[in-house]
C-alpha positions as CSV (number, residue, x, y, z in Angstrom):
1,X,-0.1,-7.2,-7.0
2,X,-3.3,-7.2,-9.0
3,X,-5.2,-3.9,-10.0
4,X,-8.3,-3.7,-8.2
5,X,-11.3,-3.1,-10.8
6,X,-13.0,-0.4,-10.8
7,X,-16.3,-2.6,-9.7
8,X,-14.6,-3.2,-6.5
9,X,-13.5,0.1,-5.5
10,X,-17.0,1.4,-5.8
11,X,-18.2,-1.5,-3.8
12,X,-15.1,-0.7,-1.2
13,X,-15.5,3.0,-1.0
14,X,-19.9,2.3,-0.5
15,X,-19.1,0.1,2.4
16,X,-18.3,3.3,4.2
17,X,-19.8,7.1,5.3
18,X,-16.8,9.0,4.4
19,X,-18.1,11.2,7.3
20,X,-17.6,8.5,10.0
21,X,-14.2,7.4,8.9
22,X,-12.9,11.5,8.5
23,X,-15.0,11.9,11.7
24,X,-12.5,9.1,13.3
25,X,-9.5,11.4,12.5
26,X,-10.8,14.9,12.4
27,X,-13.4,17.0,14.6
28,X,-16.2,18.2,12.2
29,X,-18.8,20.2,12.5
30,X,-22.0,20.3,10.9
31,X,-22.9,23.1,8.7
32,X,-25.7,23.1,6.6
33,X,-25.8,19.7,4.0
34,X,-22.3,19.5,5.0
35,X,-19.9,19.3,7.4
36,X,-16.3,21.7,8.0
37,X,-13.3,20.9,9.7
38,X,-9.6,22.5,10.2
39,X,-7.9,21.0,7.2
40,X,-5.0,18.6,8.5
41,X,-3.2,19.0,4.9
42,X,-1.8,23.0,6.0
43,X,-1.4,25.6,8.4
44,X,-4.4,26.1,9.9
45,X,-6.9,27.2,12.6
46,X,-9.9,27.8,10.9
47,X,-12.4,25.1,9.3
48,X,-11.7,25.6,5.8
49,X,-12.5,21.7,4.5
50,X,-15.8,20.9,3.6
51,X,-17.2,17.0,3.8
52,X,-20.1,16.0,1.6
53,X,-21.9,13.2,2.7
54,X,-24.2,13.7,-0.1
55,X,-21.2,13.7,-2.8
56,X,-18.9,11.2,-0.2
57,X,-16.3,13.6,-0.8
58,X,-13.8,16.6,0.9
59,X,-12.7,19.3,-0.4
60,X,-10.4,21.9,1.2
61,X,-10.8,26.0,-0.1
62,X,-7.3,26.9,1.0
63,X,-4.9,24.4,0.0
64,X,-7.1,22.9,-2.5
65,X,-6.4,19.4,-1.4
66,X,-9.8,17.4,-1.9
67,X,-11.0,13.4,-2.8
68,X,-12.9,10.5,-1.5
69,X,-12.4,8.2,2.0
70,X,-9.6,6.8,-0.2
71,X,-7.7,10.0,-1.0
72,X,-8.5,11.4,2.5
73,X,-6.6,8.2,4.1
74,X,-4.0,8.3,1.7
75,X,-2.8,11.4,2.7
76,X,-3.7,11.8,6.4
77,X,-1.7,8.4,7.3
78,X,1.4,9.1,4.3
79,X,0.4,5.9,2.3
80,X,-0.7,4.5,-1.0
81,X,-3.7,4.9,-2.6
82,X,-3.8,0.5,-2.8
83,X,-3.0,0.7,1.4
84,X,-6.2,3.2,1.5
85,X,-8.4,0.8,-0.2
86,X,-7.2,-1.7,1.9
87,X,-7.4,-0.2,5.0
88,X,-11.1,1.1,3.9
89,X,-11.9,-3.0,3.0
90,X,-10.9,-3.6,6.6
91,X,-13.4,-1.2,8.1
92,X,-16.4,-3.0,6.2
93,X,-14.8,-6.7,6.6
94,X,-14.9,-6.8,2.9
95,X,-12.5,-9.4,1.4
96,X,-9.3,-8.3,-0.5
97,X,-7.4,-11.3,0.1
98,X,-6.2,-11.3,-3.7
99,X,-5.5,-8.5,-3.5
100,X,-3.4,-7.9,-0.4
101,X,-0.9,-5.5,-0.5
102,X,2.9,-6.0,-0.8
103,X,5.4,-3.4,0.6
104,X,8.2,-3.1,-2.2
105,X,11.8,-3.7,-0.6
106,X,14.0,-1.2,-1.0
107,X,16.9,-1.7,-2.3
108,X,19.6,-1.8,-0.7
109,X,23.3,-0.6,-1.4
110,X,25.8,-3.1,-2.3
111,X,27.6,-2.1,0.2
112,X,25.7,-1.9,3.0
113,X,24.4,-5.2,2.4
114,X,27.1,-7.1,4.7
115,X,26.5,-4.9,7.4
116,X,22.7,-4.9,8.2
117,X,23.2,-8.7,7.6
118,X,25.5,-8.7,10.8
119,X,23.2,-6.5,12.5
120,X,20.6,-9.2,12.0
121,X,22.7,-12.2,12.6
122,X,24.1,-10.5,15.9
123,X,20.4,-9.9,17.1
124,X,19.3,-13.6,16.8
125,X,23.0,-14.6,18.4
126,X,22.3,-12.5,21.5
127,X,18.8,-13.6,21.8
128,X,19.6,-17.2,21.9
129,X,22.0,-16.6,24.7
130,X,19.8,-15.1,26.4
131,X,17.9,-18.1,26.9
132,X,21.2,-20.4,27.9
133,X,22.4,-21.4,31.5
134,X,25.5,-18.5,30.3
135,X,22.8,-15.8,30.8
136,X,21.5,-16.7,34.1
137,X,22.4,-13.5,35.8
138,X,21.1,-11.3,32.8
139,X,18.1,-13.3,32.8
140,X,17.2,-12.9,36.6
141,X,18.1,-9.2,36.7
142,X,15.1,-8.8,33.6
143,X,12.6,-11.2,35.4
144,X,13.1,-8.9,38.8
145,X,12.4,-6.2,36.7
146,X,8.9,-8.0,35.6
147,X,10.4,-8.3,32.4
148,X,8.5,-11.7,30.8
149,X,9.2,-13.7,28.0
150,X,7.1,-12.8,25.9
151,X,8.2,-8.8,25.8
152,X,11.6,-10.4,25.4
153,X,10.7,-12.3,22.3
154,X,8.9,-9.1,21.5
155,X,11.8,-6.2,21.6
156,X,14.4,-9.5,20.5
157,X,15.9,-8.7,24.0
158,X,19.9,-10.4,24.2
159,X,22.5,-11.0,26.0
160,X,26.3,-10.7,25.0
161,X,28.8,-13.4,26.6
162,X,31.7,-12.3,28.6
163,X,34.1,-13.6,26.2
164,X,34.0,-13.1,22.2
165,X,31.0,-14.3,20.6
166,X,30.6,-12.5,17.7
167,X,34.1,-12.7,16.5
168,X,34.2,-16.0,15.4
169,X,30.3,-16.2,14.6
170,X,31.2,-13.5,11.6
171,X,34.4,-15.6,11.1
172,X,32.6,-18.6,10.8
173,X,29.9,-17.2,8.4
174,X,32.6,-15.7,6.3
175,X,32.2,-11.7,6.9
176,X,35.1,-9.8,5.5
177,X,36.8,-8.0,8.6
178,X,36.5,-4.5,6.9
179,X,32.9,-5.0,7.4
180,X,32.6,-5.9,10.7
181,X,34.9,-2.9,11.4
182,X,32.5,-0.8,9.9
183,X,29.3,-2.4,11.6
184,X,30.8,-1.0,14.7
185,X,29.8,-4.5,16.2
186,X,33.3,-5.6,16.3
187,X,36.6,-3.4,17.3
188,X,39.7,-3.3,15.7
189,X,43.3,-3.7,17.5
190,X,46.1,-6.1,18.2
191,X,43.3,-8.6,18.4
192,X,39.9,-8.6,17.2
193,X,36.9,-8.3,19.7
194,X,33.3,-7.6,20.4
195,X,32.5,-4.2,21.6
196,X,29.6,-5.3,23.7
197,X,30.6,-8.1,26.4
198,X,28.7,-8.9,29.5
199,X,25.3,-7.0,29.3
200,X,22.0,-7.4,28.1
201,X,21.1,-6.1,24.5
202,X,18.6,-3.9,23.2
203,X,18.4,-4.3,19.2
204,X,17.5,-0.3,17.7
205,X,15.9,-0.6,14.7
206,X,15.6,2.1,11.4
207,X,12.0,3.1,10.2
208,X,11.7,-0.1,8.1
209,X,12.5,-2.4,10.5
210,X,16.4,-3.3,10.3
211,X,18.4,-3.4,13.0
212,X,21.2,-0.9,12.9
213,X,22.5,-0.4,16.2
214,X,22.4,-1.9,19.6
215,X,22.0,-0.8,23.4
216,X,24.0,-2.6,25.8
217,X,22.9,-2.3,29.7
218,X,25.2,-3.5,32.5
219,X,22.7,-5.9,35.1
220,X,25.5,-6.0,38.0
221,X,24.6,-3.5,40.6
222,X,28.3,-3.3,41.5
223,X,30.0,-3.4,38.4
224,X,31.6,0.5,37.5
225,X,31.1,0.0,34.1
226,X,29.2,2.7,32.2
227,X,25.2,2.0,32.6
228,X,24.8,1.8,29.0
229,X,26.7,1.5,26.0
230,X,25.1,2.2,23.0
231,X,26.5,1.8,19.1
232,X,28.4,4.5,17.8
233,X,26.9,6.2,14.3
234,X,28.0,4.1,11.2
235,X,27.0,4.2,7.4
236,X,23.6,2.4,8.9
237,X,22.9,4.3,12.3
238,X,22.1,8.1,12.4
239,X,20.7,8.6,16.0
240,X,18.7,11.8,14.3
241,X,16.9,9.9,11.9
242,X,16.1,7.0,14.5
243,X,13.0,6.2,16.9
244,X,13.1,3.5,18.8
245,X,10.1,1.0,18.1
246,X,8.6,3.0,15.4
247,X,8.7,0.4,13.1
248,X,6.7,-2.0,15.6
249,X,4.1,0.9,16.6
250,X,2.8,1.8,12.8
251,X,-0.9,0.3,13.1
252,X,-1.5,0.6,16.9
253,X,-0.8,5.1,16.2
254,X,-2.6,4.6,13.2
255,X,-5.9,2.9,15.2
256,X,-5.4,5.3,18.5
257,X,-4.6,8.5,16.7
258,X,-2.1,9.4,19.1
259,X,1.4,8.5,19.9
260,X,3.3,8.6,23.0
261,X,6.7,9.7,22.6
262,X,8.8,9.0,25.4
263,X,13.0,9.4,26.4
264,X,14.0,5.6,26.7
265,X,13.5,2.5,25.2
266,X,12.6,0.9,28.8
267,X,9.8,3.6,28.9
268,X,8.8,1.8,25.5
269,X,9.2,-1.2,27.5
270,X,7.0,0.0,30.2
271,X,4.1,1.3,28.1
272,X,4.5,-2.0,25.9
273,X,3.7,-4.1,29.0
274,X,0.6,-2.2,30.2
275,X,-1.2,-3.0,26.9
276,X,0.2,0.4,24.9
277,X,1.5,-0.3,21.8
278,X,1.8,3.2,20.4
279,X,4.9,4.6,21.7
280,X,8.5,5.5,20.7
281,X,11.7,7.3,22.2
282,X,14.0,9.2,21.2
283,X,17.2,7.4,22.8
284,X,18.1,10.3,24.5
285,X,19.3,12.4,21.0
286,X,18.0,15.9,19.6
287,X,14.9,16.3,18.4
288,X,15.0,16.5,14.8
289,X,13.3,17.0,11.9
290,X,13.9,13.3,10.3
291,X,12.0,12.4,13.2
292,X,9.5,14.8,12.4
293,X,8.9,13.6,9.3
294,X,8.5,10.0,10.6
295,X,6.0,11.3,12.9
296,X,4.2,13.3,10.2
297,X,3.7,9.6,8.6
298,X,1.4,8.6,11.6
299,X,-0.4,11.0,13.5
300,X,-0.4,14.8,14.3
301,X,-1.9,14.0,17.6
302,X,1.4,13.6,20.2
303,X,1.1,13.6,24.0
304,X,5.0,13.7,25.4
305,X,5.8,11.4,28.3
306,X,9.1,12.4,29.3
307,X,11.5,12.3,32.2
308,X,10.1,14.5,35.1
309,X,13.8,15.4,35.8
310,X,14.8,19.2,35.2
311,X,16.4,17.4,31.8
312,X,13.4,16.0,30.9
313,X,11.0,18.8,31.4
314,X,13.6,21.0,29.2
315,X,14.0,18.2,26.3
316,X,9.6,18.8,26.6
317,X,9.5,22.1,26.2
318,X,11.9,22.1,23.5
319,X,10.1,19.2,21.7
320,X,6.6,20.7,22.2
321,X,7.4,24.0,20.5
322,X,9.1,21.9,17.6
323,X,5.9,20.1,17.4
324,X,3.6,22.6,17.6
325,X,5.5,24.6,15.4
326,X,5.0,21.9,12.7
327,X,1.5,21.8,13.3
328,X,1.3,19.1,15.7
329,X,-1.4,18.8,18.4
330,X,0.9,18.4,21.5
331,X,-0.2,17.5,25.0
332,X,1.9,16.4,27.8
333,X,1.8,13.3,30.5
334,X,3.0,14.4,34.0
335,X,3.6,11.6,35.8
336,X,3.4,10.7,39.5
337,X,6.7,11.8,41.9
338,X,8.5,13.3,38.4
339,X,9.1,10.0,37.7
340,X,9.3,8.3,34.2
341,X,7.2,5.6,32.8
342,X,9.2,2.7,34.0
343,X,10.0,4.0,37.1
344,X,6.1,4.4,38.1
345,X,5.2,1.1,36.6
346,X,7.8,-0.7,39.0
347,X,6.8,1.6,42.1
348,X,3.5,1.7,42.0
349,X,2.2,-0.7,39.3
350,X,-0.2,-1.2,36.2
351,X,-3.1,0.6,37.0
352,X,-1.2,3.9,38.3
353,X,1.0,4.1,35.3
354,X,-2.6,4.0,33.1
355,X,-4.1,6.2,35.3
356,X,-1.2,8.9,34.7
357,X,-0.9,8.6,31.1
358,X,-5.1,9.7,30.7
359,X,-4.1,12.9,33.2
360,X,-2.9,15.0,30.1
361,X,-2.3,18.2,30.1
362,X,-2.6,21.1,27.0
363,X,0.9,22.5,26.0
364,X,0.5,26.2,26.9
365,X,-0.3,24.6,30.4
366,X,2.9,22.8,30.3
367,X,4.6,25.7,29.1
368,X,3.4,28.2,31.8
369,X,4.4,25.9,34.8
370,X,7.7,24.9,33.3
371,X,8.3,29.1,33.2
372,X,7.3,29.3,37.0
373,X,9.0,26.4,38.3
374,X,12.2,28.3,36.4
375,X,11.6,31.9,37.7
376,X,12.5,33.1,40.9
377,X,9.7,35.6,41.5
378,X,11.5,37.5,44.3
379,X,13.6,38.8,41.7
380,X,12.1,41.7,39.7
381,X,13.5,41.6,36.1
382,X,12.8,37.8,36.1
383,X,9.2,38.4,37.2
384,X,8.7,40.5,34.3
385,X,10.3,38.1,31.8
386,X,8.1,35.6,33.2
387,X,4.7,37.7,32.6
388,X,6.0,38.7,29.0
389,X,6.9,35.7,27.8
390,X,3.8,34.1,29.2
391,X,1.8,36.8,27.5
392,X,3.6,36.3,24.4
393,X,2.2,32.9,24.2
394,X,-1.2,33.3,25.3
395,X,-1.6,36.2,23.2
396,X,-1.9,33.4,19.9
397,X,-5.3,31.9,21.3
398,X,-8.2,32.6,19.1
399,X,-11.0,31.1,21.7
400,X,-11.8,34.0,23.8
401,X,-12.5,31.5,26.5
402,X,-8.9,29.9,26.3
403,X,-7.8,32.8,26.3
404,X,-9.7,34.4,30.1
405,X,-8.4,31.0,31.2
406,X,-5.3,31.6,30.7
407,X,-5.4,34.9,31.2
408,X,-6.7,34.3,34.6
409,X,-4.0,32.0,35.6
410,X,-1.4,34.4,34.7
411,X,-2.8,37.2,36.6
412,X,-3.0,34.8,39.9
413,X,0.8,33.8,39.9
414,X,2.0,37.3,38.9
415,X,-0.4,39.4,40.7
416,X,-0.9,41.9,38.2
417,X,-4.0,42.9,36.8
418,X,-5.9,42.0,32.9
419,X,-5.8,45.6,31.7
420,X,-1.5,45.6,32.9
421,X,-1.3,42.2,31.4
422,X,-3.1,42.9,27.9
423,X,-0.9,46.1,27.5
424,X,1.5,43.7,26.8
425,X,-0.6,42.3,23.8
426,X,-2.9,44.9,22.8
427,X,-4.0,43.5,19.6
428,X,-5.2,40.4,22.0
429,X,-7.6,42.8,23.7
430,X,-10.6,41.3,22.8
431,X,-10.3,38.4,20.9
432,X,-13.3,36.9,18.7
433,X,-13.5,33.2,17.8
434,X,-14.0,33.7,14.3
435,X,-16.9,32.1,12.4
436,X,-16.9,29.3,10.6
437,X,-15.9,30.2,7.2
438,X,-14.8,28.7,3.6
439,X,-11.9,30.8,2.2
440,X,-10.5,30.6,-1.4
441,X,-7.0,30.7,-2.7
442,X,-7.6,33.9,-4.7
443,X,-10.5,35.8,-6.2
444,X,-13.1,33.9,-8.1
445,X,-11.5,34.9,-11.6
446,X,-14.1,36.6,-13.5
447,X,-15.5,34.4,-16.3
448,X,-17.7,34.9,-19.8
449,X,-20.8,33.4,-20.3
450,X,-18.9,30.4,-22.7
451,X,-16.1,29.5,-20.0
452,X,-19.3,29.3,-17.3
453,X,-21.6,27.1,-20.1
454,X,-18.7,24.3,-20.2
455,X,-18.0,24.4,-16.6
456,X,-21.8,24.1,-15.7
457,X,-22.3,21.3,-18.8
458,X,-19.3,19.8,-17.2
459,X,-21.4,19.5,-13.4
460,X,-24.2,18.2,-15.4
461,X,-22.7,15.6,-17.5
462,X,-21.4,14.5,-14.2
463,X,-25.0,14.5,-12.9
464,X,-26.7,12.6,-15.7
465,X,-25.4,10.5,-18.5
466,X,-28.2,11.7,-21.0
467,X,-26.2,14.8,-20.8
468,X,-22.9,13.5,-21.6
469,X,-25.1,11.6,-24.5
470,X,-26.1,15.2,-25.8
471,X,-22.4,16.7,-25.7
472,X,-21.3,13.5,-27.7
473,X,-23.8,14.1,-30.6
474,X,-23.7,18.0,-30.8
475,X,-20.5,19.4,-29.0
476,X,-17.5,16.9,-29.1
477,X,-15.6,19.4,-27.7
478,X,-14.2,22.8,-24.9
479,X,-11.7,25.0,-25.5
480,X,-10.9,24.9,-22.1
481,X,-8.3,22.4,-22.3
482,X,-8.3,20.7,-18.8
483,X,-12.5,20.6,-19.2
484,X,-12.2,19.3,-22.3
485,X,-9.6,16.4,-20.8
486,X,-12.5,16.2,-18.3
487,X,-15.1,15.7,-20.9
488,X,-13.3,12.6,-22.6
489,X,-12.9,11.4,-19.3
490,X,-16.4,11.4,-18.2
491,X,-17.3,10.1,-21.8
492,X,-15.0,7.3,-21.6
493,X,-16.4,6.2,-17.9
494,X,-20.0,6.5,-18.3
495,X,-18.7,3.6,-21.5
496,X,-16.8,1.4,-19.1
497,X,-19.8,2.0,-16.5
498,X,-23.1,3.2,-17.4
499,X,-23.2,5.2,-14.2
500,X,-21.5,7.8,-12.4
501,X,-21.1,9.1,-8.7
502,X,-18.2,11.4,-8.6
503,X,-16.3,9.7,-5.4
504,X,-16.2,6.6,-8.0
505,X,-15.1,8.5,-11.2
506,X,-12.1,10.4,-9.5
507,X,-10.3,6.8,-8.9
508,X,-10.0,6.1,-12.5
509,X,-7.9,9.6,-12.7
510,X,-4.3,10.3,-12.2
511,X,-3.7,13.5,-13.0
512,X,-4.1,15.4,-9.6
513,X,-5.0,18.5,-11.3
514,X,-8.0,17.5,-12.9
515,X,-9.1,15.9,-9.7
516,X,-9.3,18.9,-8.0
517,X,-11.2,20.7,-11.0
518,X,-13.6,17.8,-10.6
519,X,-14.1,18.3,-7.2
520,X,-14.8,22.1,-7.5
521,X,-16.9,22.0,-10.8
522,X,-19.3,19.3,-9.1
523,X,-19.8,20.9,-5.6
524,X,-21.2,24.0,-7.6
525,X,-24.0,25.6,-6.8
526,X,-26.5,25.4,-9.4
527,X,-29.9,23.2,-9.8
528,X,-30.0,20.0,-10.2
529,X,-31.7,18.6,-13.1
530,X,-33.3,16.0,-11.1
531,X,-35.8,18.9,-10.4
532,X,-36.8,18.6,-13.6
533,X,-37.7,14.8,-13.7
534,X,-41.5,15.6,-13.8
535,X,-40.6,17.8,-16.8
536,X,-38.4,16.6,-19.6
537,X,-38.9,19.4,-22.0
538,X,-37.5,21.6,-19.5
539,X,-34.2,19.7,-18.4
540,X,-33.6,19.4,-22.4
541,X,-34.2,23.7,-22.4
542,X,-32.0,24.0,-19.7
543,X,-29.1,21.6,-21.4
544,X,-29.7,22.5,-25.1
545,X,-29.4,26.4,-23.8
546,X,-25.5,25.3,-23.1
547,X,-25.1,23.8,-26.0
548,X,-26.5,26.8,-28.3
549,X,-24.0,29.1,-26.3
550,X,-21.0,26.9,-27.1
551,X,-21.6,26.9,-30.4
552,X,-21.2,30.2,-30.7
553,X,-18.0,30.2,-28.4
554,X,-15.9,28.8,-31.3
555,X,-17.1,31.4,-34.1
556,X,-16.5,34.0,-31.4
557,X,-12.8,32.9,-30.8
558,X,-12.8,32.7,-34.5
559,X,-13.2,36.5,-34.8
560,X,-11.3,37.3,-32.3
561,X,-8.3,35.4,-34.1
562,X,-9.4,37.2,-37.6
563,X,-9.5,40.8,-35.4
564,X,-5.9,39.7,-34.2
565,X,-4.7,39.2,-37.3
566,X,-6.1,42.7,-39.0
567,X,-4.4,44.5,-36.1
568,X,-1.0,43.4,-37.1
569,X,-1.1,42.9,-40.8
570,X,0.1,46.2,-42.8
571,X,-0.7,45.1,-46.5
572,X,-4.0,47.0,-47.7
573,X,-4.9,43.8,-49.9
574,X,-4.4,41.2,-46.5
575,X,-6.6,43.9,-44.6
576,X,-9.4,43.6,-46.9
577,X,-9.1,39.9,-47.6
578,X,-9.8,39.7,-43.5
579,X,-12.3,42.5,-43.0
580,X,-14.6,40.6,-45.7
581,X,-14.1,37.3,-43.9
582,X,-14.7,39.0,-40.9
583,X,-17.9,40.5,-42.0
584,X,-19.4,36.8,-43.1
585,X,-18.6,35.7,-40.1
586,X,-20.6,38.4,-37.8
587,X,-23.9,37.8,-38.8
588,X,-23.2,33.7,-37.9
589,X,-21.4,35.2,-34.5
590,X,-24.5,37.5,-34.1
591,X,-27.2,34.6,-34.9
592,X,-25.4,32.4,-32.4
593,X,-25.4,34.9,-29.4
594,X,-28.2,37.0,-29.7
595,X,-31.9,37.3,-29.8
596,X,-31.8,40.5,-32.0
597,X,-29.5,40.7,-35.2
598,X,-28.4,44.2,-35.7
599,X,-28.3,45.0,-39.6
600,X,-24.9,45.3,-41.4
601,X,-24.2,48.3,-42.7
């Protein structure tokens, strides 16, 4: 994969308003030059990011995390900085052909090799079946279901033969029978067999696309067999690291910004055939927080489309505090007659189904009506577990106007009154939506006149290269030794390119710590020296001032060394050998710093 120069990343990253691409992802407001927005990188509910359309960059003043449109994508959606660029390239229809990226394959264990080589070879075997006179049945029950060919070809949809078929495919292709013991795909007894006859196959797939397991649905209405059969765990399958068509939904959550998460893969199924690509489910298995992860990789945005069954609307409540917990945006689908997805799409068709899955509804909504519906209000001590708990969860809202709406919903199903309720949450009294503010980590650390001269020469060598020209000739070097890793770096990039803009220069830079330094030490506040353009004699004042200071920084930290030194040196001889030395020294120290030189006595 060849490096992209740094020519085309500036030409990449200029294509774009790293406000409208953020703005795609993230709410922002505008506030003053800039614009603020609730960091997605931490915990937050405040706007603590600041976007700079002027500087094209972000910076956040909690977490510290901060870059251009590339870094911004590269974190938001989990993926490389190359993938970033790319996805950037797309926005503007630039061409990166050459430079197309290529997803490194993991390697696999020896091992395991055998096994996810079955898995793919019994995929392709029940989806050719599938299409043979032997799978007529199967075949008709999927069409009646409005199940076409092409979401068959799609989802690799099968069909397993009554008698043995994968037995003597694997025997035929050589597979050692400890293997297919251990694939799960074939049982071991007197004789050999497949553990999946007679019923139409759903291939699961892992986050990279392998097949690892399979689902196997009965299609006879009479038969007594179990509904499903699904593949037990094995060195390849963990049901709680798996979600079904995750691998397939990757761009269409990435382009939406949301993702549907659903119970069952026919739900999948059902959404897939309505035109909505981004949606999983979770087979049915615990939430957990391998599948978080996976989710974190996408989107924080997740509106939950479960069963409407009592088992559903738990496995929602319980996934919805997980999520929100995690800092996920959570809203849920309710559909028609407590129906799931697949069920409404076959009832009442298409343009129902779509027309349920925009009616979504906020959490804490969700949340209130699910502890109703499981209170019986007659009963005193539930009533009042009811109105504390629901307190207890409207008491978190910051928005004073969520919070009377809420409030005000409460109040109607219990029948008590605000000032009752609120005693339950006094410190929720009277909330305030807090302003829009830009915290720091920690207290600006106090700094000395030389630490504030090379950050501020820093910003302007950043600003103009006749600057960095001047701390070539007469400084060469900080003592600060990130600024002075800085310094080079700006020195060497202003040789390779003649100009700078700072979205540009933090590319070329890999160590994520001087990024950041970058990023602070040129949003600072401080004129610009392209005030000065009608006056050169002043802009060369203003820069030669800096560089006077920093020469005396080093015969300062000189002294102190010397003072250092005298303090723990016992010898009368060393003492005076120092305090002379010192004394040349602080009428140089004194001439550097001062305007008046105090006489040496």
């Amino acid at each position: 994969m060849p490096r992209i120069p740094d020519s085309k990343l500036s030409e990449i990253r200029q294509s774009v308003n790293i406000i409208d691409v953020i703005g795609a992802y993230l709410p922002l407001i505008k506030k003053g030059q800039n614009y603020v927005a609730v960091c997605p990188f931490h915990q937050d509910n405040h706007p603590s990011m600041s976007v700079s359309q002027e500087r094209q960059i972000y910076k956040c003043f909690v977490c510290g995390a901060g870059g251009n449109v590339f870094m911004f994508l590269q974190n938001y959606l989990k993926i490389t900085f190359h993938q970033a660029v790319l996805e950037v390239a797309k926005m503007s229809n630039i061409d990166v052909s050459e430079y197309e990226y290529k997803a490194p394959v993991k390697e696999v264990a020896k091992e395991l090799v055998p096994i996810y080589d079955m898995y793919e070879d019994a995929t392709n075997i029940y989806h050719y079946y599938l299409s043979t006179d032997l799978a007529k049945e199967a075949k008709k029950y999927l069409t009646d279901r409005h199940i076409s060919d092409t979401v068959i070809d799609h989802f690799k949809i099968g069909y397993s033969l009554p008698k043995q078929c994968l037995v003597p495919a694997f025997e035929k292709k050589g597979y050692d029978d400890m293997d297919a013991y251990r694939s799960g795909l074939i049982v071991e007894g007197k004789y050999k067999r497949d553990r999946f006859v007679d019923r139409i196959m759903f291939p699961i797939h892992n986050s990279e696309g392998k097949v690892v397991a399979f689902s196997g649905r009965v299609f006879d209405k009479n038969s007594d067999q179990a509904k499903y059969i699904n593949s037990s765990e094995s060195q390849v399958f963990v049901k709680g690291e798996v979600l079904y068509n995750y691998h397939r939904c990757i761009d269409a959550v990435r382009h939406a910004n949301h993702i549907y998460i659903c119970e069952g893969f026919m739900d999948v199924i059902a959404l897939y055939r309505v035109g909505i690509n981004q949606a999983i489910a979770t087979m049915g298995t615990a939430f957990t927080k391998r599948h978080i992860q996976l989710l974190k990789r996408l989107t924080k945005n997740i509106r939950l489309c479960m069963d409407g069954d009592n088992a559903g609307q738990t496995a929602t409540y319980k996934m919805g505090e997980l999520l929100k917990k995690e800092g996920f945006d959570v809203t849920v689908i309710n559909l028609r007659d407590r129906y799931d997805p697949d069920e409404v799409l076959e009832k009442y068709g298409k343009d129902e189904l779509l027309s349920n899955l925009e009616l979504t509804m906020p959490f804490l909504q969700f949340q209130l009506n699910y502890l109703q519906n499981n209170c019986n209000f007659e009963n005193y001590d539930d009533k009042k577990q009811f109105t504390t708990s629901a307190m207890k969860l409207i008491s978190t809202l910051e928005d004073p106007i969520d919070y009377e709406h809420y409030l005000s919903i409460v109040m109607k199903i219990t029948g008590f009154s605000a000032s009752t309720l609120q005693s339950l949450a006094p410190f929720v009294q009277k909330p305030i939506m807090q302003d829009i503010v830009l915290p720091v980590m920690a207290p600006r650390q106090v700094i000395n006149k030389y630490q504030r001269a090379e950050r501020d020469l820093l910003h302007y060598m950043m600003e103009d290269k006749f600057v960095c020209d001047i701390y070539v000739k007469k400084v060469q070097i900080m003592h600060n030794v990130e600024y002075n890793l800085i310094a080079n770096l700006i020195t060497s990039y202003y040789k390779r390119n003649g100009v700078m803009e700072v979205s540009d220069f933090i590319n070329s830079i890999e160590n994520q710590s001087a990024v950041q330094t970058i990023l602070e030490v040129s949003q600072l506040n401080i004129p610009s020296l392209s005030e000065f353009d009608t006056q050169p004699d002043q802009k060369h004042k203003i820069i030669d001032g800096y560089v006077e200071t920093l020469k005396g920084y080093g015969a300062m930290l000189r002294k102190e060394k010397e003072e250092s030194l005298l303090l723990n040196t016992k010898s009368t001889e060393e003492q005076i050998k120092i305090l002379e030395q010192i004394l040349t020294n602080k009428e140089e120290l004194y001439e550097a710093n001062d305007d008046t030189k105090p006489k040496i006595n």
